[in-house]
VEXDREN-2710 file (C-alpha; in Angstrom, 1 decimal):
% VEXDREN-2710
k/r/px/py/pz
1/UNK/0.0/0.0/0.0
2/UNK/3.0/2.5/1.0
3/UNK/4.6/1.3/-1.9
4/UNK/1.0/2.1/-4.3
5/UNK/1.0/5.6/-2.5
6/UNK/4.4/6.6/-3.0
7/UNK/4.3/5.5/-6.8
8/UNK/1.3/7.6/-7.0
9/UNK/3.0/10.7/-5.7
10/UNK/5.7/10.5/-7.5
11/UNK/3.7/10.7/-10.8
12/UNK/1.8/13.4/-9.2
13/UNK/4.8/15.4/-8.9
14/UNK/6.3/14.4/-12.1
15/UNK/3.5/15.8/-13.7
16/UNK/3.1/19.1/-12.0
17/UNK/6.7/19.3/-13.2
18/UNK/5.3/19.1/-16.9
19/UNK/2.6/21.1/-16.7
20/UNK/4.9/23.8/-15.7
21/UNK/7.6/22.9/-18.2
22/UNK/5.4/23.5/-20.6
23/UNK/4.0/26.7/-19.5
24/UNK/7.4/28.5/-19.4
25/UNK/8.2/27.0/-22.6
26/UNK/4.9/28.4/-24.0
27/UNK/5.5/32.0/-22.4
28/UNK/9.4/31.5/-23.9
29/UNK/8.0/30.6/-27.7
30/UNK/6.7/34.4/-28.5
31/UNK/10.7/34.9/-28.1
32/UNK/11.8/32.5/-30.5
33/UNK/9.0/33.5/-32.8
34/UNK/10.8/37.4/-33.1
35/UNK/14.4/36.0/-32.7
36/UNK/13.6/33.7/-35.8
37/UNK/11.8/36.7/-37.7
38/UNK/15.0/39.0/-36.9
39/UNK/17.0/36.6/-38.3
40/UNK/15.3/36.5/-41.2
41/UNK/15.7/40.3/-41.9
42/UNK/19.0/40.1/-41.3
43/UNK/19.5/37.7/-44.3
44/UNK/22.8/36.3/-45.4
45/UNK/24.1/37.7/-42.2
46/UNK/22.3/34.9/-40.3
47/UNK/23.9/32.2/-41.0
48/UNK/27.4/34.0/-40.0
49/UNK/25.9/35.2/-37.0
50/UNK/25.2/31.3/-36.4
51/UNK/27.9/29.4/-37.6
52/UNK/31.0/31.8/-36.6
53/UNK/31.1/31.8/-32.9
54/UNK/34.1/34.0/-32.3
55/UNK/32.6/36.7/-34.4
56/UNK/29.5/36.6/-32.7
57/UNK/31.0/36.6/-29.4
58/UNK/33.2/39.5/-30.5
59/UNK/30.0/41.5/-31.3
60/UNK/28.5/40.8/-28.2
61/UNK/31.1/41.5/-25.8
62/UNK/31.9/45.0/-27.9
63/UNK/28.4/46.0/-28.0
64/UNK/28.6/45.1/-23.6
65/UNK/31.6/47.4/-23.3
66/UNK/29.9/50.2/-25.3
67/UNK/26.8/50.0/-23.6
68/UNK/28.1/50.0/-20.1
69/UNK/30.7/52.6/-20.7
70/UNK/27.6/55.1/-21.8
71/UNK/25.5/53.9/-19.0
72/UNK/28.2/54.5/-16.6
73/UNK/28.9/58.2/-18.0
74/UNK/25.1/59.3/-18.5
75/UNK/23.7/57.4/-15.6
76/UNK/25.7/56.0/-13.0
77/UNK/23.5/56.0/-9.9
78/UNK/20.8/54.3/-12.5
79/UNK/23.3/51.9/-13.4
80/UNK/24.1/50.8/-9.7
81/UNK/20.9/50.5/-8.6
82/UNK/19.2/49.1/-10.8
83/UNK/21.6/46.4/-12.6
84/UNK/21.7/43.7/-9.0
85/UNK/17.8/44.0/-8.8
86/UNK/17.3/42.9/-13.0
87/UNK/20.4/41.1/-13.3
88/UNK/21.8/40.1/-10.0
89/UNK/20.5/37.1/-9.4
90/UNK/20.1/35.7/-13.0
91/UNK/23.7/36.6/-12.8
92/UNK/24.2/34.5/-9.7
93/UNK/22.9/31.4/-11.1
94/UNK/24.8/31.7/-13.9
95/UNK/28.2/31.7/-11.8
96/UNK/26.9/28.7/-10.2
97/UNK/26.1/27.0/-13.3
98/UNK/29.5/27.3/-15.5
99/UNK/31.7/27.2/-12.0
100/UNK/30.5/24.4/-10.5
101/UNK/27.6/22.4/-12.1
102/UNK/29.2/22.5/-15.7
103/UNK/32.4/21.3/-14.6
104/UNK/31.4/18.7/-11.9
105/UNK/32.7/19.9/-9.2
106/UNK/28.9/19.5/-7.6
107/UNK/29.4/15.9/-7.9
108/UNK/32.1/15.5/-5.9
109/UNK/32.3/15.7/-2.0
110/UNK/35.6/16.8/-1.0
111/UNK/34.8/19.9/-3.3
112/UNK/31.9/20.8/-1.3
113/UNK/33.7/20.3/1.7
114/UNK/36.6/22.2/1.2
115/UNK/35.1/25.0/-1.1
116/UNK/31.3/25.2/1.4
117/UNK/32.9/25.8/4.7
118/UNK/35.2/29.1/3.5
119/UNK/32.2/30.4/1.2
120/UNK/29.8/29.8/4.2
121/UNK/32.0/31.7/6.7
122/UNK/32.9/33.9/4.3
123/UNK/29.3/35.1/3.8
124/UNK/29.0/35.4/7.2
125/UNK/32.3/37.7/8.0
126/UNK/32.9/39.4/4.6
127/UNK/36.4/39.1/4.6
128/UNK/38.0/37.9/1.4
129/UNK/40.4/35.5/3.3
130/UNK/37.9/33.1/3.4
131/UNK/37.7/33.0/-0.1
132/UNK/41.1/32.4/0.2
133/UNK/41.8/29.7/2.7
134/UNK/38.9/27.7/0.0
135/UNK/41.0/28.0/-2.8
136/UNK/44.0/26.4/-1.2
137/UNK/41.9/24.1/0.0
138/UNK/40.6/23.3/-3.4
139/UNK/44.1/23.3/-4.7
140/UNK/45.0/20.5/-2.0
141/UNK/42.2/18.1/-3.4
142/UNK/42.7/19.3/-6.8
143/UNK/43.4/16.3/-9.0
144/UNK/46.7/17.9/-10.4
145/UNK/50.4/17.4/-10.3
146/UNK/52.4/18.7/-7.2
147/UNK/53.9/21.3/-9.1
148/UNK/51.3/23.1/-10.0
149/UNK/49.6/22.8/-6.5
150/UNK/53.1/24.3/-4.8
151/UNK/52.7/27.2/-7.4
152/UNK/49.0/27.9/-6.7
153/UNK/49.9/28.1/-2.9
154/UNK/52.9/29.7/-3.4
155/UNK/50.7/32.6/-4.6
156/UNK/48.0/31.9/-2.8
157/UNK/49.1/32.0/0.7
158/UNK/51.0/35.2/0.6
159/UNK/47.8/36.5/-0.6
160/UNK/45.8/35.2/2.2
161/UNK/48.6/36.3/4.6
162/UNK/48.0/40.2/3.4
163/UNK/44.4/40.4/3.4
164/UNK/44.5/39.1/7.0
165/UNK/47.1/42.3/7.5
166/UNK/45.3/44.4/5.5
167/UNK/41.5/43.7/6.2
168/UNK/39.5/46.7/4.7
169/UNK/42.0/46.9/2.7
170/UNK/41.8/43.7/1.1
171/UNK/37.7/43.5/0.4
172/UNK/37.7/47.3/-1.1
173/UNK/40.1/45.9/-3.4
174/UNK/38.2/43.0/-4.0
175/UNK/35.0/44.1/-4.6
176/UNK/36.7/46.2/-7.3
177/UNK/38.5/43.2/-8.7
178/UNK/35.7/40.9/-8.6
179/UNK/34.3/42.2/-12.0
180/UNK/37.6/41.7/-13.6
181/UNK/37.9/38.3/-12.4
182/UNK/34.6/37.4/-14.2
183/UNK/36.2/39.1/-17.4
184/UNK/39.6/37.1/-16.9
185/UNK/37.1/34.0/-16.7
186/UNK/36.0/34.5/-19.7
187/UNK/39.1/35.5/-21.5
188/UNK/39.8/31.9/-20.6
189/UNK/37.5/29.8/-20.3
190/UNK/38.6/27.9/-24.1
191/UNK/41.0/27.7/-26.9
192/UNK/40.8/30.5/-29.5
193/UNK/40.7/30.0/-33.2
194/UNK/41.3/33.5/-33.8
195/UNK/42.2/37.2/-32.3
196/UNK/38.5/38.5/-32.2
197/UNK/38.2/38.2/-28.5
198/UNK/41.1/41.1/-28.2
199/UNK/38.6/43.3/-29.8
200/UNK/36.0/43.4/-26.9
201/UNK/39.1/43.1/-24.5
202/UNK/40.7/46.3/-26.2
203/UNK/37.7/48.5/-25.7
204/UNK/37.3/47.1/-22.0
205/UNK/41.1/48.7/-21.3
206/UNK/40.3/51.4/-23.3
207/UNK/37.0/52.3/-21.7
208/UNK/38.8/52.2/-17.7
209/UNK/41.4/54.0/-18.8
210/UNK/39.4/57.1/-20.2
211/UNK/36.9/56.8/-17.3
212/UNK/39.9/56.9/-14.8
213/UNK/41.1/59.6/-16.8
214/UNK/38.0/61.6/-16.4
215/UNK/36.5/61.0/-19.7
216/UNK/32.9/60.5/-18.8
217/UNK/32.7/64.4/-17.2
218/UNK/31.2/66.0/-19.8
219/UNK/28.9/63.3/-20.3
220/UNK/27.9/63.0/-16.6
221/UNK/27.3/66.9/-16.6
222/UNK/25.1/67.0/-19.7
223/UNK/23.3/63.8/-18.1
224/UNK/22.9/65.3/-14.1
225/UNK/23.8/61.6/-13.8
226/UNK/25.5/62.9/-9.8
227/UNK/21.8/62.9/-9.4
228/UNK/18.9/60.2/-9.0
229/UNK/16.6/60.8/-6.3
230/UNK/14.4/57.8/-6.9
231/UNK/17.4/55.0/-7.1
232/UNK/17.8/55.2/-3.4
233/UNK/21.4/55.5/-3.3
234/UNK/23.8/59.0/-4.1
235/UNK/27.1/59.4/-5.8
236/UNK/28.4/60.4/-1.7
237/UNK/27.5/56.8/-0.4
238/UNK/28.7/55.3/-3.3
239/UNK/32.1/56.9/-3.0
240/UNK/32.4/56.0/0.4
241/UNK/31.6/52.4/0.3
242/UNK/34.1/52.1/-2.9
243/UNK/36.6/54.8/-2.7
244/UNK/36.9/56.0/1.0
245/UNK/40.3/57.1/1.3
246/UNK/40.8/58.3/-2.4
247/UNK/39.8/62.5/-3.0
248/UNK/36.6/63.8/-4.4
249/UNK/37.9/63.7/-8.2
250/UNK/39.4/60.0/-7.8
251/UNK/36.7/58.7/-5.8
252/UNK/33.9/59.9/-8.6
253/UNK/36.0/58.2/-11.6
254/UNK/36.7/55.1/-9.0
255/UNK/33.1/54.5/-8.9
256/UNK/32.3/55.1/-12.6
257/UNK/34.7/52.4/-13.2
258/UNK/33.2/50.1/-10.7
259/UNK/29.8/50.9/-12.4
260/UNK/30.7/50.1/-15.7
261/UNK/33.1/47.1/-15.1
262/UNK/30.0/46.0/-13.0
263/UNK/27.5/45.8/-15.7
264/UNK/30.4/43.8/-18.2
265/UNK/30.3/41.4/-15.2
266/UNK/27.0/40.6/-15.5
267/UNK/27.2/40.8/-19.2
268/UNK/29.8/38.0/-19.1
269/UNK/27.7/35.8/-17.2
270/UNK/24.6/36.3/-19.0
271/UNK/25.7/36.1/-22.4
272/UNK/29.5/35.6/-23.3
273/UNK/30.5/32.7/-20.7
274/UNK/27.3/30.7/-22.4
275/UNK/28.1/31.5/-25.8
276/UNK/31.7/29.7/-24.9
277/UNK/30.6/27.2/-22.9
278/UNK/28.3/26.1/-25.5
279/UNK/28.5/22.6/-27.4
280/UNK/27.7/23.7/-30.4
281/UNK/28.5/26.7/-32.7
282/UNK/25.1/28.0/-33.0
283/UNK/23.6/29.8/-30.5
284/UNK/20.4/28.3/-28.4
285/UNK/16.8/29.0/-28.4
286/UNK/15.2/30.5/-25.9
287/UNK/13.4/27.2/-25.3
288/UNK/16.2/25.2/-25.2
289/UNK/18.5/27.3/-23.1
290/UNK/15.4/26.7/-20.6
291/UNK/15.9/22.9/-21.4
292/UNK/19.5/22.7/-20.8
293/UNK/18.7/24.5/-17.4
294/UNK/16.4/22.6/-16.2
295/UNK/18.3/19.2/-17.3
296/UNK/21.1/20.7/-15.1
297/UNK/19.0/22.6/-12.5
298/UNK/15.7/20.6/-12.0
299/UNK/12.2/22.6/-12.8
300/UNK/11.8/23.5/-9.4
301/UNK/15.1/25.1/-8.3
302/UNK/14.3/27.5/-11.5
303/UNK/11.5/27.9/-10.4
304/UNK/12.8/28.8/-6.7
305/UNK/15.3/31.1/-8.8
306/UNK/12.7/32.9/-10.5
307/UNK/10.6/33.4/-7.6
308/UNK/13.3/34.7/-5.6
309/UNK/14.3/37.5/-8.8
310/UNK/10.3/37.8/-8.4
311/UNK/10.6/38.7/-4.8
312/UNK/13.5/41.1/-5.4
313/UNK/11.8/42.6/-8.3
314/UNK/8.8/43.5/-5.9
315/UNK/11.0/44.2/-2.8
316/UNK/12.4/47.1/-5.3
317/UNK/9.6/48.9/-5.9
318/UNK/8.8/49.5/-2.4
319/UNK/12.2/50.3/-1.2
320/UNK/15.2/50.2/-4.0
321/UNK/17.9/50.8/-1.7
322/UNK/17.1/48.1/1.0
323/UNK/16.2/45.6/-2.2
324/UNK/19.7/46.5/-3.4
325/UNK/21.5/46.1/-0.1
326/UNK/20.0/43.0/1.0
327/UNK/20.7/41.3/-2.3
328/UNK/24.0/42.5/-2.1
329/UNK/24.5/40.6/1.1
330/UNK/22.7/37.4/-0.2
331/UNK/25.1/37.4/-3.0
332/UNK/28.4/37.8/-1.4
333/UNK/29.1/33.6/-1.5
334/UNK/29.8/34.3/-5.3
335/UNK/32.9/36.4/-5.7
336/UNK/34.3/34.2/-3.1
337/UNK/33.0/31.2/-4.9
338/UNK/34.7/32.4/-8.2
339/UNK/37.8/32.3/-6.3
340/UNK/37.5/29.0/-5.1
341/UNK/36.6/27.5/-8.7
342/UNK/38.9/29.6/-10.5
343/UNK/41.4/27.8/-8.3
344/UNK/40.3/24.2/-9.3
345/UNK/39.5/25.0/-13.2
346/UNK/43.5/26.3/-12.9
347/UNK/45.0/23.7/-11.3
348/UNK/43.1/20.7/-13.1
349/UNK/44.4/22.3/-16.5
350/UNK/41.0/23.6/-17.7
351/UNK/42.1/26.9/-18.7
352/UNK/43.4/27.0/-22.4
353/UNK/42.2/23.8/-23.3
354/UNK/39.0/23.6/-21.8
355/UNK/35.8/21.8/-24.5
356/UNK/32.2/22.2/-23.3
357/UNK/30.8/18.6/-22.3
358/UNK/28.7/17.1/-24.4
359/UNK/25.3/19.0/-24.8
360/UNK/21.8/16.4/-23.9
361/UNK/20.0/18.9/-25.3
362/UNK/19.2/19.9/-28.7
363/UNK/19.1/23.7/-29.8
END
């Protein structure tokens, strides 16, 4: 009888889990429908745009850099307030899914271990060392030679040793660094059959260097971007949070650059890590990117994910500023986390000659 019931429930469940399958996929299908009609008014261009990757990619990533640049120099405040709430936590679950889930590392014990303890106390201190002590850990379980786990160490625990010196020191810098790590991530994350990716690294040098240089002032003065009175945050908080010790002119260009190297994160995440990571050449439906998610995620954790973006979403509209802080301290396991896994994709010899596993999933 027990064993009747349970059957019984588990088909139950299985088939709530299609009904809603099949309702996202029907709100996703509108999608496809315009992204197929774009590419037919595009024309010959479409079947470039498919079949040439590194162009694509190349596009993408320079059209990111543009747009964040622009959006850091007209409206900064905008920028900062408004990109965790839309983007953070897709963002999030991207990290999670080409750091740990694409590469296995959820499979295997001694990676939780030695990578969730840090990241959890790490969360609950915000100090960078934790982030860390986890990816010497990881290095130490690492399935590498000795040599290269003595060199990642070597480096490693000098680090470790200064942040615990330097702390407030070491998480200012951090949080800066953070949205280059995701960029160094990408840079790579696989071999390269050509130079195209220098062209969206170029303009990413080039853009920091003319904000730091001051560039973006006559843009932010024909904006009024110093002021937003509905984003729930001002230029004065932001400068003290990321540039407290630097002067008035240094601090404003310190946070443009944080701004706009902020939105490139999450464009790296959203859109230029998966065009990489991807099997095949051609870039996915909208439909069956939600496939390939839910093969890797289960329908219900995405649809735990998209409540809790949802719930931010809503949080947000009351109060923007405490929606923005208190995702910004539900999200701090994932610089930490890109530490840890940056550590094992290293040392296990991903970087440089990494290949996407096989896809399950057609589109």
């Amino acid at each position: 009888m027990r064993s009747a019931t349970s059957v019984q429930g588990a088909a139950q469940g299985t088939s709530r889990s299609s009904v809603i399958e099949g309702a996202l996929e029907s709100l996703l299908a509108p999608a496809d429908v315009l992204r197929r009609q774009t590419l037919l008014l595009i024309g010959p261009w479409a079947a470039t745009w498919a079949r040439q990757r590194e162009m694509r990619v190349a596009v993408l990533g320079a059209i990111a850099v543009v747009a964040s640049f622009l959006g850091a120099a007209l409206a900064p405040l905008w920028m900062l307030a408004l990109g965790p709430i839309l983007l953070g936590v897709p963002h999030l679950l991207g990290d999670v899914r080409y750091l740990w889930v694409r590469p296995g590392f959820h499979r295997r014990a001694l990676c939780w271990l030695t990578g969730g303890v840090p990241l959890l106390v790490g969360v609950l201190t915000a100090r960078v060392v934790w982030g860390l002590l986890g990816a010497a850990a990881a290095l130490l379980i690492a399935r590498t030679s000795w040599r290269r786990r003595c060199l990642g160490l070597a480096i490693l625990v000098p680090l470790g040793a200064l942040s615990v010196h330097y702390s407030g020191w070491a998480e200012l810098l951090f949080a800066h660094l953070h949205n280059v790590i995701g960029i160094a991530l990408w840079w790579a994350w696989r071999p390269r059959a050509g130079r195209l990716h220098w062209v969206p690294l170029g303009l990413f040098l080039l853009a920091s260097a003319g904000l730091l240089a001051g560039m973006a002032a006559p843009l932010l003065a024909w904006s009024g971007g110093l002021s937003a009175p509905g984003s729930g945050t001002s230029m004065s908080y932001h400068m003290a949070s990321l540039a407290p010790h630097a002067g008035r002119e240094l601090g404003l260009r310190l946070v443009l650059l944080f701004a706009f190297a902020q939105s490139l994160h999450y464009a790296v995440w959203l859109r230029l890590i998966p065009e990489e990571d991807r099997p095949r050449a051609a870039p996915r439906t909208f439909v069956g990117t939600f496939r390939a998610l839910r093969d890797e995620f289960g329908v219900w954790l995405l649809c735990a994910v998209g409540a809790l973006a949802l719930g931010l979403a809503v949080w947000a509209c009351v109060d923007l500023g405490a929606a923005r802080t208190g995702y910004l301290r539900f999200a701090g396991f994932h610089g930490q986390l890109e530490l840890v896994a940056a550590a094992l994709l290293w040392a296990e010899g991903h970087f440089g000659s990494r290949r996407p596993p096989t896809e399950r999933t057609s589109g």
